[in-house]
ROMAR-228549 format. One record per residue: chain; x, y, z of N, C-alpha, C in turn. Coordinates in steps of 0.001 Angstrom, whole numbers, plus 500000, padded with zeros to 6 digits. Example, Ala and Ser with C-alpha at 12.3 -4.5 7.8 and 13.67 -1.06 7.14 Angstrom:
<sites>
<site mol="A" n_xx="513190" n_yy="494310" n_zz="507800" ca_xx="512300" ca_yy="495500" ca_zz="507800" c_xx="513200" c_yy="496700" c_zz="507800"/>
<site mol="A" n_xx="512850" n_yy="497750" n_zz="507080" ca_xx="513670" ca_yy="498940" ca_zz="507140" c_xx="512900" c_yy="500030" c_zz="507870"/>
</sites>
This chain:
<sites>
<site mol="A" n_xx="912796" n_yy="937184" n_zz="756731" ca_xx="913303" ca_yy="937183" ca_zz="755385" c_xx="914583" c_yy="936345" c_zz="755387"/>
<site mol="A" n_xx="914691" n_yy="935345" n_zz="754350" ca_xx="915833" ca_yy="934455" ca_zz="754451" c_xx="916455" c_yy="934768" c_zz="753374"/>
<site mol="A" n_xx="917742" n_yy="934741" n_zz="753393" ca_xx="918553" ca_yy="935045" ca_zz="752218" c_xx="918175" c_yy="933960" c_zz="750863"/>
<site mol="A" n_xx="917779" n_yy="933066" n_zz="750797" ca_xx="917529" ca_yy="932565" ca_zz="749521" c_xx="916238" c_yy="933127" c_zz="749046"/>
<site mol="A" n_xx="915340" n_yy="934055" n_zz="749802" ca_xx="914246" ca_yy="934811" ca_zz="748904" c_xx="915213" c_yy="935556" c_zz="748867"/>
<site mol="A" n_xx="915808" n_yy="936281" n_zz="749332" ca_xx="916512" ca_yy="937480" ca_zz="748400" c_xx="917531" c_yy="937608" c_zz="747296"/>
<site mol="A" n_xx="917852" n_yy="935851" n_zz="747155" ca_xx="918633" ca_yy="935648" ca_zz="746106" c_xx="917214" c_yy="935454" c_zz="744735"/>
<site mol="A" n_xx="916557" n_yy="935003" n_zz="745245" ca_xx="915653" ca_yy="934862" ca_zz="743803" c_xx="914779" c_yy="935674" c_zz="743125"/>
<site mol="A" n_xx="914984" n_yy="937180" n_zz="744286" ca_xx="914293" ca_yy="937614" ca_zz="743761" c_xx="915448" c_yy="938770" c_zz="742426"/>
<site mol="A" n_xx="914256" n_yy="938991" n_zz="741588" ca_xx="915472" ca_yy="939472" ca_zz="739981" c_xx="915317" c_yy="941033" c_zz="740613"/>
<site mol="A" n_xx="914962" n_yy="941564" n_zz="741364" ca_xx="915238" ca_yy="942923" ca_zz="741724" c_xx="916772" c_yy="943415" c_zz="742113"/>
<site mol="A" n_xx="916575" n_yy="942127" n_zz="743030" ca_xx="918254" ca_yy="942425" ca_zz="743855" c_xx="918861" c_yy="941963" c_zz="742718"/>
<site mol="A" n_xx="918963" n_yy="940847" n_zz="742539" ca_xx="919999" ca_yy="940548" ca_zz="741783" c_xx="920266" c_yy="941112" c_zz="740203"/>
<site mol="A" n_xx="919600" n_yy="942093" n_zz="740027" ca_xx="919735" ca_yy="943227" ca_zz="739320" c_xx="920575" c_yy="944115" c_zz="739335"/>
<site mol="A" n_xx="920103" n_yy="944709" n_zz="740581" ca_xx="921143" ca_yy="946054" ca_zz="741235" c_xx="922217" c_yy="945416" c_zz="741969"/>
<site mol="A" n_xx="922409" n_yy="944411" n_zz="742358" ca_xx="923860" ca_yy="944104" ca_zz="742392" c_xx="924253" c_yy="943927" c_zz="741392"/>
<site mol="A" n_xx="924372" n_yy="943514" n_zz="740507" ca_xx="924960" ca_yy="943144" ca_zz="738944" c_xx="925476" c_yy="944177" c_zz="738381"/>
<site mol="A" n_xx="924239" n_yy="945353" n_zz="738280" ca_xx="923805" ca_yy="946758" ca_zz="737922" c_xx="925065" c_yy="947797" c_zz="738602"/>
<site mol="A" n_xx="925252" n_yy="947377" n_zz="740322" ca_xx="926538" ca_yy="948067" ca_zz="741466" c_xx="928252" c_yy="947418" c_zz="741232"/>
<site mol="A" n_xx="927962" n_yy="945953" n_zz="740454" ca_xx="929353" ca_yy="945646" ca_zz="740626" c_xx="929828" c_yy="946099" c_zz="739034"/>
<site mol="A" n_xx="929010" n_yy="945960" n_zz="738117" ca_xx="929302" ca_yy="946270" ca_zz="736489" c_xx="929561" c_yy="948223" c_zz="736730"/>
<site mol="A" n_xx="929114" n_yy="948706" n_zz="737645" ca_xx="929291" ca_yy="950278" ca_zz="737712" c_xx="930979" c_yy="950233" c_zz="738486"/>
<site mol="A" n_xx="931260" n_yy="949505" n_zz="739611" ca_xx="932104" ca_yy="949922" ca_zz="740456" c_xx="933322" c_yy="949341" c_zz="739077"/>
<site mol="A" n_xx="933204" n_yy="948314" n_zz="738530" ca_xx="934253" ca_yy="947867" ca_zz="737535" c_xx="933991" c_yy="949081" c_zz="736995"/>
<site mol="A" n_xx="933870" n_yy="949562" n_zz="736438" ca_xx="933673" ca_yy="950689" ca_zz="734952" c_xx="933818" c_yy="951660" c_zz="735970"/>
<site mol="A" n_xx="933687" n_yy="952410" n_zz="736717" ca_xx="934057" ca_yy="953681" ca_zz="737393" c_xx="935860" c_yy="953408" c_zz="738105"/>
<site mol="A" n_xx="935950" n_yy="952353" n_zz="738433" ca_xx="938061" ca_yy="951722" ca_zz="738616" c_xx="938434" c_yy="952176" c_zz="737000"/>
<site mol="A" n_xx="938304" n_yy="951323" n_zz="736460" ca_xx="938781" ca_yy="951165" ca_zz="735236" c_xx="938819" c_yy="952963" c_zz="734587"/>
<site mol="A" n_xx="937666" n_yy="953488" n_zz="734510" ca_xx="937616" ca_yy="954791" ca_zz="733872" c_xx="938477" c_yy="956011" c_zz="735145"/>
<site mol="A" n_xx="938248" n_yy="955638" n_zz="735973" ca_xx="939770" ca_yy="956163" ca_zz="737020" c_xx="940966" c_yy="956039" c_zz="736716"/>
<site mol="A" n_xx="941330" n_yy="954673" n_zz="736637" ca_xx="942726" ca_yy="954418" ca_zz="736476" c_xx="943124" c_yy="954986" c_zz="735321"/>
<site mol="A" n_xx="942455" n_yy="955012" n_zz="734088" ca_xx="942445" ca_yy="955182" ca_zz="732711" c_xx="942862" c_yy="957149" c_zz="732820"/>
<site mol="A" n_xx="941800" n_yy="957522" n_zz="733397" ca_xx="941758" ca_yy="958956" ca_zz="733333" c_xx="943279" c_yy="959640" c_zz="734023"/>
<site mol="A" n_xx="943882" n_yy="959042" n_zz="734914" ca_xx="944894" ca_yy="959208" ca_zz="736041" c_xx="946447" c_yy="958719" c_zz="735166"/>
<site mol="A" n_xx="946105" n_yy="957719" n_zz="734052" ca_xx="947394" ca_yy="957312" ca_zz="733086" c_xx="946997" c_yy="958001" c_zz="732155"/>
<site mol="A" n_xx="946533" n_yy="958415" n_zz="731341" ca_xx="946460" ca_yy="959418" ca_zz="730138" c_xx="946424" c_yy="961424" c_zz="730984"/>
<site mol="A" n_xx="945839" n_yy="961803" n_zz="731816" ca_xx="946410" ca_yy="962616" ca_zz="732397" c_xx="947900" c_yy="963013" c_zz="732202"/>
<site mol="A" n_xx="948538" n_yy="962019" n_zz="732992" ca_xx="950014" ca_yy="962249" ca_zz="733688" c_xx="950429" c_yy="962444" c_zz="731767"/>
<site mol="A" n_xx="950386" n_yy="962467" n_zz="730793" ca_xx="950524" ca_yy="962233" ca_zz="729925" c_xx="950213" c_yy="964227" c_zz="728877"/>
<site mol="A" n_xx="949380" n_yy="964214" n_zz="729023" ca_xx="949135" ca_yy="965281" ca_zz="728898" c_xx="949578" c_yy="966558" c_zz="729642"/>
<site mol="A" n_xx="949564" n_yy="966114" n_zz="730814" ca_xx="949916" ca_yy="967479" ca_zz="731982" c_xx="951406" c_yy="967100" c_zz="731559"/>
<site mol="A" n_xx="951868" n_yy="966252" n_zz="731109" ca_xx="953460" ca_yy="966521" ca_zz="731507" c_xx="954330" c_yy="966986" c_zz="729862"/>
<site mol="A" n_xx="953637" n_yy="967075" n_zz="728784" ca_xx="953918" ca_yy="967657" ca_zz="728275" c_xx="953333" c_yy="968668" c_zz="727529"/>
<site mol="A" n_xx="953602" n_yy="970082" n_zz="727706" ca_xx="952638" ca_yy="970989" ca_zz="727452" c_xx="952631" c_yy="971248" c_zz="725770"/>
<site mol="A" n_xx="951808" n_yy="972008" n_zz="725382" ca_xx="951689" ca_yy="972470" ca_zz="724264" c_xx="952725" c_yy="973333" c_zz="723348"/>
<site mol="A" n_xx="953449" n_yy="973089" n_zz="722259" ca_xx="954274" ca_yy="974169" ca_zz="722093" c_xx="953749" c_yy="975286" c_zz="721710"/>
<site mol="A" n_xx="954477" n_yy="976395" n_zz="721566" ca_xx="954114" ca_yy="977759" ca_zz="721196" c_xx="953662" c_yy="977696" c_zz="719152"/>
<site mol="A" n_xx="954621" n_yy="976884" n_zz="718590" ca_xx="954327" ca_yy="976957" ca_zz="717361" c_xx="953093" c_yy="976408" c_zz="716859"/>
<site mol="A" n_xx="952109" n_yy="975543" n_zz="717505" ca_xx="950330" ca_yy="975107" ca_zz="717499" c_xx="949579" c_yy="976912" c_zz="717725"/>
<site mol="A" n_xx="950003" n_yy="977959" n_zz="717906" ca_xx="949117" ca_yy="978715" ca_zz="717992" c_xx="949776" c_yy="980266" c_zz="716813"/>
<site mol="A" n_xx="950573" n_yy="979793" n_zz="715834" ca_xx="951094" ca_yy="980808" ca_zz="714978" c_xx="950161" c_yy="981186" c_zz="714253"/>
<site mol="A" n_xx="950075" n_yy="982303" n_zz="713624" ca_xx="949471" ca_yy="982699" ca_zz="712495" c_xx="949218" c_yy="982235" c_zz="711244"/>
<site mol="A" n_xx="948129" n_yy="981264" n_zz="710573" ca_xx="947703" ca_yy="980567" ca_zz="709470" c_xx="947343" c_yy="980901" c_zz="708594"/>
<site mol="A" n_xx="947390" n_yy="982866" n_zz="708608" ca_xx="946468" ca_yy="983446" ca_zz="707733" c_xx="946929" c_yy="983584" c_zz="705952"/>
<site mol="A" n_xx="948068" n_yy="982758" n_zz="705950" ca_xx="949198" ca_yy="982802" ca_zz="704508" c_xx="948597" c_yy="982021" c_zz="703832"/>
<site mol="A" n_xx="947278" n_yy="980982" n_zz="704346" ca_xx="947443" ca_yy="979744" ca_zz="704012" c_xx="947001" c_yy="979266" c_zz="702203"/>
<site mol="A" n_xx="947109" n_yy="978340" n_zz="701639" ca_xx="946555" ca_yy="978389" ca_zz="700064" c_xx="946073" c_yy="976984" c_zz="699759"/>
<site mol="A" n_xx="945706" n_yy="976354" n_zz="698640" ca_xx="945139" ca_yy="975301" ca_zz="698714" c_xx="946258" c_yy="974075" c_zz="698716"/>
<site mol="A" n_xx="947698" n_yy="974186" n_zz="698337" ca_xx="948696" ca_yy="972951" ca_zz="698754" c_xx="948866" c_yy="973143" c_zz="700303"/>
<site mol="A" n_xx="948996" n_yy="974239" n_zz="701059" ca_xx="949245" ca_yy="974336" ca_zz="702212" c_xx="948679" c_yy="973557" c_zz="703115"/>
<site mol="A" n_xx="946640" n_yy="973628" n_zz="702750" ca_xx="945980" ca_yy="973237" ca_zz="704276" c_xx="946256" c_yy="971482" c_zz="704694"/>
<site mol="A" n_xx="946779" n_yy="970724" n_zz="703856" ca_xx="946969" ca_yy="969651" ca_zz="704219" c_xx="947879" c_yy="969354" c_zz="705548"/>
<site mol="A" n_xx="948804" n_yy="969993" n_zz="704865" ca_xx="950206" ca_yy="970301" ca_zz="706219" c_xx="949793" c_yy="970921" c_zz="707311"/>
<site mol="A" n_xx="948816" n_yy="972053" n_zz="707397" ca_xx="948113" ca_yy="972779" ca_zz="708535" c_xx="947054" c_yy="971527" c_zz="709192"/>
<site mol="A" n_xx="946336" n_yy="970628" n_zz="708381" ca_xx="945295" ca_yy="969624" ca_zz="709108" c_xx="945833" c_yy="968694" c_zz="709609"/>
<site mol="A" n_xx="947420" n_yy="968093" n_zz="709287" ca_xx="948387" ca_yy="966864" ca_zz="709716" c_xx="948735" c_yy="967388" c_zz="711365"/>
<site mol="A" n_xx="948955" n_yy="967168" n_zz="712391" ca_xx="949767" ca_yy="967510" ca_zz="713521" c_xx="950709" c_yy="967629" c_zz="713055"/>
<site mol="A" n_xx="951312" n_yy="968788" n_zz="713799" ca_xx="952675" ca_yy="969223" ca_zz="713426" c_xx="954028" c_yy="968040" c_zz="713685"/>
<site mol="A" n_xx="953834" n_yy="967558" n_zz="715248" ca_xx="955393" ca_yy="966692" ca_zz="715421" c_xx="954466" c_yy="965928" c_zz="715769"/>
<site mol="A" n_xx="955261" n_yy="964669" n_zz="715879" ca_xx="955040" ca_yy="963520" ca_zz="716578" c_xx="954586" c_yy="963531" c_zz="718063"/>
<site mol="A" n_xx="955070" n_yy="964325" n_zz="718960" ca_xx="954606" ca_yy="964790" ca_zz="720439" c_xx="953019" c_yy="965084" c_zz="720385"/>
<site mol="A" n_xx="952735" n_yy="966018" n_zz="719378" ca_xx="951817" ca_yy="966545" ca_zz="719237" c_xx="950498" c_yy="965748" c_zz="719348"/>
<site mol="A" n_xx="951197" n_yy="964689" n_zz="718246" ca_xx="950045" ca_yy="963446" ca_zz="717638" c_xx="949871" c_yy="962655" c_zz="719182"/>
<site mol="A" n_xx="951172" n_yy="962443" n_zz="720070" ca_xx="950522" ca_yy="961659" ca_zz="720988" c_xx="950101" c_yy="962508" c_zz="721997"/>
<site mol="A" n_xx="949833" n_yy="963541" n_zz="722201" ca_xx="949363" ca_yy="964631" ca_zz="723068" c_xx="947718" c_yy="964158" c_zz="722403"/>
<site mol="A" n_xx="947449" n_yy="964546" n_zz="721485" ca_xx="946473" ca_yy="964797" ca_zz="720565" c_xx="945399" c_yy="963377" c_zz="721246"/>
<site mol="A" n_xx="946188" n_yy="962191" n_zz="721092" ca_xx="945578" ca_yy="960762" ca_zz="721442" c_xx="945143" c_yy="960566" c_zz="722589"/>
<site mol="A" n_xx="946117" n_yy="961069" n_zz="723165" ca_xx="946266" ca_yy="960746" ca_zz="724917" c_xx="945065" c_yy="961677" c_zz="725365"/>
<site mol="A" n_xx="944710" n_yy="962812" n_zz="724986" ca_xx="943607" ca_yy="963389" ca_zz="725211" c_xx="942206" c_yy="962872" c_zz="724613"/>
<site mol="A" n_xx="942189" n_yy="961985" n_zz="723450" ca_xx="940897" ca_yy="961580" ca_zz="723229" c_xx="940757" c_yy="960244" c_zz="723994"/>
<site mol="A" n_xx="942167" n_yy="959488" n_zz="724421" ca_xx="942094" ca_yy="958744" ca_zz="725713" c_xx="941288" c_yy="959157" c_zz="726722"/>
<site mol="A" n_xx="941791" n_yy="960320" n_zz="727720" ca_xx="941449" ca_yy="960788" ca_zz="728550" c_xx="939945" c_yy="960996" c_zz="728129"/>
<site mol="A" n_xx="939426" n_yy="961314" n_zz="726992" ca_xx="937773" ca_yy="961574" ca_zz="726795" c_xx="937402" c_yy="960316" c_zz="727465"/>
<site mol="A" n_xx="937797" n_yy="959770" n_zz="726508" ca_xx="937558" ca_yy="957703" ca_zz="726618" c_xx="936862" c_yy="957468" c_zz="728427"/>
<site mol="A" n_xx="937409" n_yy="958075" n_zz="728692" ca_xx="937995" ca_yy="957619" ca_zz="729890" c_xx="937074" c_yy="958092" c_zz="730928"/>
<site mol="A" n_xx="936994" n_yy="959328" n_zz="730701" ca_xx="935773" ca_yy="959937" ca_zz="731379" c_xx="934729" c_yy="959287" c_zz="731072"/>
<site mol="A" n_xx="934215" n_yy="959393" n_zz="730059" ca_xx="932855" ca_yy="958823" ca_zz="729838" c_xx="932978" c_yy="957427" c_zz="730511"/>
<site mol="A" n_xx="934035" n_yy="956301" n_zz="730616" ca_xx="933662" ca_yy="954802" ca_zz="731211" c_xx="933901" c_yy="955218" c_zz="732514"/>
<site mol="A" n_xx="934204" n_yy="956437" n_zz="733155" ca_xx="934379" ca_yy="956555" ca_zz="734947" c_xx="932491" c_yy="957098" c_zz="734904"/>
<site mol="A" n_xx="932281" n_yy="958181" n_zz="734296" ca_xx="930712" ca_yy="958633" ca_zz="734426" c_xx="930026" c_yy="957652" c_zz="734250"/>
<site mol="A" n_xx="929978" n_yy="956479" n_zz="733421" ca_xx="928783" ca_yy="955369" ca_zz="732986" c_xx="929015" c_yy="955054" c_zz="734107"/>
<site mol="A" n_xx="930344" n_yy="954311" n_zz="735048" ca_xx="930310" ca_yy="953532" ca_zz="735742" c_xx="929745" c_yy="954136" c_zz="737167"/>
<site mol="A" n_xx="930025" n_yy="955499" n_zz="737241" ca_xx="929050" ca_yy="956279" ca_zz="738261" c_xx="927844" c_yy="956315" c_zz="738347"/>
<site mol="A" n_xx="927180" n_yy="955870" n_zz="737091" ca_xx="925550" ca_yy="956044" ca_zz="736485" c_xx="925157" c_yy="954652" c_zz="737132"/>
<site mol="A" n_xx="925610" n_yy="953539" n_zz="736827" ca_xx="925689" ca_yy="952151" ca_zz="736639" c_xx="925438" c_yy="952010" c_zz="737862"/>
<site mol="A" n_xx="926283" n_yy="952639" n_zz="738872" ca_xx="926456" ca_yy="952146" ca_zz="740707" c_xx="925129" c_yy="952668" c_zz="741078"/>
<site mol="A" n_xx="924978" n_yy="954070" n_zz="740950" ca_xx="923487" ca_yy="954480" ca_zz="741522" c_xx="922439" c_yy="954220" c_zz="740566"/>
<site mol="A" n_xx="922247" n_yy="953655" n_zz="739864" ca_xx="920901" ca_yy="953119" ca_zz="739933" c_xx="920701" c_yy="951618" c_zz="740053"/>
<site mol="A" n_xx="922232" n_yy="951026" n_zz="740170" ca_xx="922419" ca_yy="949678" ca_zz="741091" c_xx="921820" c_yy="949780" c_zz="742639"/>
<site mol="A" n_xx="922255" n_yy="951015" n_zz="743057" ca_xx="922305" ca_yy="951200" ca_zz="744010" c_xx="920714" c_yy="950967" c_zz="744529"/>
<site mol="A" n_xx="919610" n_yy="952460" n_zz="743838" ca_xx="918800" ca_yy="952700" ca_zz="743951" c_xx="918159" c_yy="951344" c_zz="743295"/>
<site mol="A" n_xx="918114" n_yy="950065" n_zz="742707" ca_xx="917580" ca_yy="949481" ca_zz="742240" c_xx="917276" c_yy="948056" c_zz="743739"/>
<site mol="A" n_xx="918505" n_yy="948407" n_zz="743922" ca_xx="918663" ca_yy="947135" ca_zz="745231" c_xx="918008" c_yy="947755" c_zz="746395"/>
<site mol="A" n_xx="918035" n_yy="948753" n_zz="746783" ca_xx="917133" ca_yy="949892" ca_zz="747757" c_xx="915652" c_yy="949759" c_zz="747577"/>
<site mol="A" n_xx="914963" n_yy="949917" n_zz="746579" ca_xx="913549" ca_yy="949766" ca_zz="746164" c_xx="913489" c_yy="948053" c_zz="746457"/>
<site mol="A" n_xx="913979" n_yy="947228" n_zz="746021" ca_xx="914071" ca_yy="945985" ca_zz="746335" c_xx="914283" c_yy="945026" c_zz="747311"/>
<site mol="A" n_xx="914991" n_yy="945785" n_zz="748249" ca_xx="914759" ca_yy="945388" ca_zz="749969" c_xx="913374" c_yy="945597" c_zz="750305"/>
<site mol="A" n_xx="913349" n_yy="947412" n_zz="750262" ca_xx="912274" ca_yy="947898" ca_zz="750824" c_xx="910592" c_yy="947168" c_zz="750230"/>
<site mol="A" n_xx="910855" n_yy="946651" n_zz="749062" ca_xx="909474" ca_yy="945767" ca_zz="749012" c_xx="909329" c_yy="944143" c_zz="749278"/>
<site mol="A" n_xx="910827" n_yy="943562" n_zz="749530" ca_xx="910904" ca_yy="942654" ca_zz="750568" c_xx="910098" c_yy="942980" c_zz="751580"/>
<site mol="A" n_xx="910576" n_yy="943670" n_zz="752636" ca_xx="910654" ca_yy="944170" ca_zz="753432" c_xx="908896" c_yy="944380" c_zz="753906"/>
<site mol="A" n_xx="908435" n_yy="944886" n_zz="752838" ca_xx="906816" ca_yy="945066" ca_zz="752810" c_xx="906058" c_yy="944039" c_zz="752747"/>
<site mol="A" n_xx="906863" n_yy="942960" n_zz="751870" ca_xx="906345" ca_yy="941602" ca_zz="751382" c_xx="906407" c_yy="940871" c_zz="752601"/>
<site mol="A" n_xx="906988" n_yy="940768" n_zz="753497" ca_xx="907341" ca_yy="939969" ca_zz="754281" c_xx="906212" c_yy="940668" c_zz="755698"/>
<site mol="A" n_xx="906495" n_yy="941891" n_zz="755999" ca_xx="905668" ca_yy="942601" ca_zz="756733" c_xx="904219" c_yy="942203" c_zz="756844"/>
<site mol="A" n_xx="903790" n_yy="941936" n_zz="755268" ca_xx="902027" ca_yy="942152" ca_zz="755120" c_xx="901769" c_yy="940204" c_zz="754972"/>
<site mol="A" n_xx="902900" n_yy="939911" n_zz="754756" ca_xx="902517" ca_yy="938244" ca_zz="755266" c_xx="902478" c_yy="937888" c_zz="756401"/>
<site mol="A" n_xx="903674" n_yy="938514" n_zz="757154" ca_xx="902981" ca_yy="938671" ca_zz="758919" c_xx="901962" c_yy="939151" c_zz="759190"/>
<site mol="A" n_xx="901448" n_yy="940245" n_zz="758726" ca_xx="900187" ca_yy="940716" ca_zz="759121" c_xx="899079" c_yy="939998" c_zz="758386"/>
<site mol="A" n_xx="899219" n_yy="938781" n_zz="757264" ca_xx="898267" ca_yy="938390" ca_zz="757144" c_xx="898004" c_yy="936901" c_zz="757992"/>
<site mol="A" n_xx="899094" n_yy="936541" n_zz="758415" ca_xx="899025" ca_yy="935043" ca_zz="758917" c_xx="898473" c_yy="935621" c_zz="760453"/>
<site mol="A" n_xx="899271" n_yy="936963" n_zz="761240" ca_xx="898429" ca_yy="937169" ca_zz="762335" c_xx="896818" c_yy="936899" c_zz="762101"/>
<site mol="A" n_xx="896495" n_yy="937830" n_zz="761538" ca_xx="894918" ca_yy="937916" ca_zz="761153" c_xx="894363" c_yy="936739" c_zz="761108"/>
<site mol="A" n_xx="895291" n_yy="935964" n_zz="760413" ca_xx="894549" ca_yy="934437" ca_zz="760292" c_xx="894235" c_yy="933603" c_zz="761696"/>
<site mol="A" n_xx="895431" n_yy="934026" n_zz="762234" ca_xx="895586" ca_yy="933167" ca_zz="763858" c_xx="894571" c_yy="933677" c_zz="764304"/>
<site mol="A" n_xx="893808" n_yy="935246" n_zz="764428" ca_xx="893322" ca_yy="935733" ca_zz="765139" c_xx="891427" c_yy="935907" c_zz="764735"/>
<site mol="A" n_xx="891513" n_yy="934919" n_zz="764057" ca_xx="889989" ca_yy="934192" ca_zz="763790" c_xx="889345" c_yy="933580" c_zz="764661"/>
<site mol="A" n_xx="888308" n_yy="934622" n_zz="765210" ca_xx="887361" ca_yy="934248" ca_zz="766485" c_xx="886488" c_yy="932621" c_zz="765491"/>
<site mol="A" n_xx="886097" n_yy="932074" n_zz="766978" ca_xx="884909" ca_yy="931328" ca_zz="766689" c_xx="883731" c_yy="931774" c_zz="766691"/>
<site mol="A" n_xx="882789" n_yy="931418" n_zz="766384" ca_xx="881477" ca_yy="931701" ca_zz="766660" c_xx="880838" c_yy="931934" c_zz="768164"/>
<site mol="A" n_xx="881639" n_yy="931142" n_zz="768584" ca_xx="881308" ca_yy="931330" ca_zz="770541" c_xx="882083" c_yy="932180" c_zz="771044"/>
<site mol="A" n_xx="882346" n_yy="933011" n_zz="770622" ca_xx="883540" ca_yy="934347" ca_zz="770906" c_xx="885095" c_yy="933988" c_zz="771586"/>
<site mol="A" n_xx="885258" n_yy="932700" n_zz="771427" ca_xx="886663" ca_yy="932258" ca_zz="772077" c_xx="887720" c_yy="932628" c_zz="771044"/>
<site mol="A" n_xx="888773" n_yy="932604" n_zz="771206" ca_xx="890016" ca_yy="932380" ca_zz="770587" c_xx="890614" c_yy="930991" c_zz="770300"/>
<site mol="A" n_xx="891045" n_yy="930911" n_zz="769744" ca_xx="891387" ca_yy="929523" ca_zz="768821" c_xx="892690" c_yy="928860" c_zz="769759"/>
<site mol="A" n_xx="893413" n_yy="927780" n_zz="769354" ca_xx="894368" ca_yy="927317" ca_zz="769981" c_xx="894761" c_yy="927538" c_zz="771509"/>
<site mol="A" n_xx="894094" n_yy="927858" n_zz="772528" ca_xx="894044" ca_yy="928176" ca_zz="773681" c_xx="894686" c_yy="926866" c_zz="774520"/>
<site mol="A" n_xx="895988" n_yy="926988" n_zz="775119" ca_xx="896338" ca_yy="925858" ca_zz="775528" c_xx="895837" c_yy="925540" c_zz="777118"/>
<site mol="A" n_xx="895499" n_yy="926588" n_zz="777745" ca_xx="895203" ca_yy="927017" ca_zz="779204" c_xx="893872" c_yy="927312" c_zz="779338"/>
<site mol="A" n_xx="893067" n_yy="926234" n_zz="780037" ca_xx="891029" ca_yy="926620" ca_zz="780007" c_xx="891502" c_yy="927988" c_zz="780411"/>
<site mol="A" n_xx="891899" n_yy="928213" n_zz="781425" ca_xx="891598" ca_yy="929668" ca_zz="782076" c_xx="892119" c_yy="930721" c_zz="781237"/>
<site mol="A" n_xx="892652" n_yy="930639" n_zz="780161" ca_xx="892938" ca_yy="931758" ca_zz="779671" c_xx="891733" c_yy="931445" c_zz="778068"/>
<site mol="A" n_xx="890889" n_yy="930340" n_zz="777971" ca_xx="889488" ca_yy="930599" ca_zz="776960" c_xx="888798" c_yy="931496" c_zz="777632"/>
<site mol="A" n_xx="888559" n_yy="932945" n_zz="777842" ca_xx="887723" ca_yy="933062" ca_zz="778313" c_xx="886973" c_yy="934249" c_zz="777260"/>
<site mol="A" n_xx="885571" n_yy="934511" n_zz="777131" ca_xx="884805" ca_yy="935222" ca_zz="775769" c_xx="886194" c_yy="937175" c_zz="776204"/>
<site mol="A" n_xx="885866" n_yy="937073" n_zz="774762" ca_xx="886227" ca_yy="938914" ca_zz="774690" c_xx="885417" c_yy="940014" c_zz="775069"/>
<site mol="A" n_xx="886596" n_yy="940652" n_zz="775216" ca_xx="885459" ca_yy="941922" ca_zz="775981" c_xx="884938" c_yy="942709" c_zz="774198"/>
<site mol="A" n_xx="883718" n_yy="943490" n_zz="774858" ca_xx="882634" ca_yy="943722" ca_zz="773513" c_xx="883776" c_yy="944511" c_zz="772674"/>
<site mol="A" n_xx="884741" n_yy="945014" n_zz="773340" ca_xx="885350" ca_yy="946305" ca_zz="772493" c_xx="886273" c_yy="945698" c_zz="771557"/>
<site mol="A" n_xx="886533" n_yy="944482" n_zz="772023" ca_xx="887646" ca_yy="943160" ca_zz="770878" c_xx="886855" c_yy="942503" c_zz="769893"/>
<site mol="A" n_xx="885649" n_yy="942517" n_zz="770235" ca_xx="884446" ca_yy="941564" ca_zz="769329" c_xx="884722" c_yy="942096" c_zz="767853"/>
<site mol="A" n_xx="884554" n_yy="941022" n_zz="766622" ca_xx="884116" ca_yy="941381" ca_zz="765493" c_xx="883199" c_yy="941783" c_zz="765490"/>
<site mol="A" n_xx="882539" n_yy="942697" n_zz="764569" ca_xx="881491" ca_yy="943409" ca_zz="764198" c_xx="880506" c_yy="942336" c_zz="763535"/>
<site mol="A" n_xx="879390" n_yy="942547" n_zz="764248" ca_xx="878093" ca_yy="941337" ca_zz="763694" c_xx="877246" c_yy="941966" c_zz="762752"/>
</sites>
């Protein structure tokens, strides 16, 4: 197997495409998840997000649906970041293994391809004559007929 069949064939060069577009998108959704984190963990929730709402009337719920402070709002972001974020680290986890598994199936029928062309060009070499010799024999003493148990079937 020479590396320019394995460049042409669209299997591989699938699942590599398929492994490097996953490993980009699983960095990226890392790094992403690890800067919006530090962001969230470092400032916690205040106590006044969990007061009692039960006063509430119809001028009120607007002010109750707004985030309360400004912290809040970027707490609020930084966490649908962090969603963001997950999902492009999981695609890019999805992306690698079946890059992965795509380039795997694609050796392995190289691999077969190449196998059953050896085994067909043997076969070919190994085309008796009619006078029971073997073909290309460079040495008389080694033409000599097969024993019955090597013979093709008549």
């Amino acid at each position: 197997m020479k590396p320019p069949e394995l460049y042409s064939d669209w299997r591989v060069v699938a699942g590599v495409v398929l492994m490097l577009l996953g490993t980009g998108n699983w960095l990226v959704g890392l790094n992403g998840i690890v800067q919006y984190r530090r962001l969230v963990v470092a400032s916690p929730p205040s106590p006044e997000l969990y007061r009692n709402f039960d006063e509430l009337d119809a001028r009120t719920d607007g002010a109750v649906l707004a985030p309360l402070t400004q912290d809040e709002r970027t707490i609020s972001y930084a966490a649908a970041q962090m969603d963001f974020y997950h999902a492009v680290y999981l695609t890019g986890c999805i992306l690698f293994a079946v890059g992965l598994m795509v380039s795997l199936m694609a050796f392995i029928g190289a691999i077969r391809r190449d196998a059953r062309q050896a085994m067909n060009e043997r076969a070919r070499r190994a085309t008796l004559y009619p006078d029971d010799q073997t073909p290309g024999i460079a040495d008389a003493r080694q033409n000599q007929p097969l024993p019955a148990h090597n013979r093709a079937p008549s």
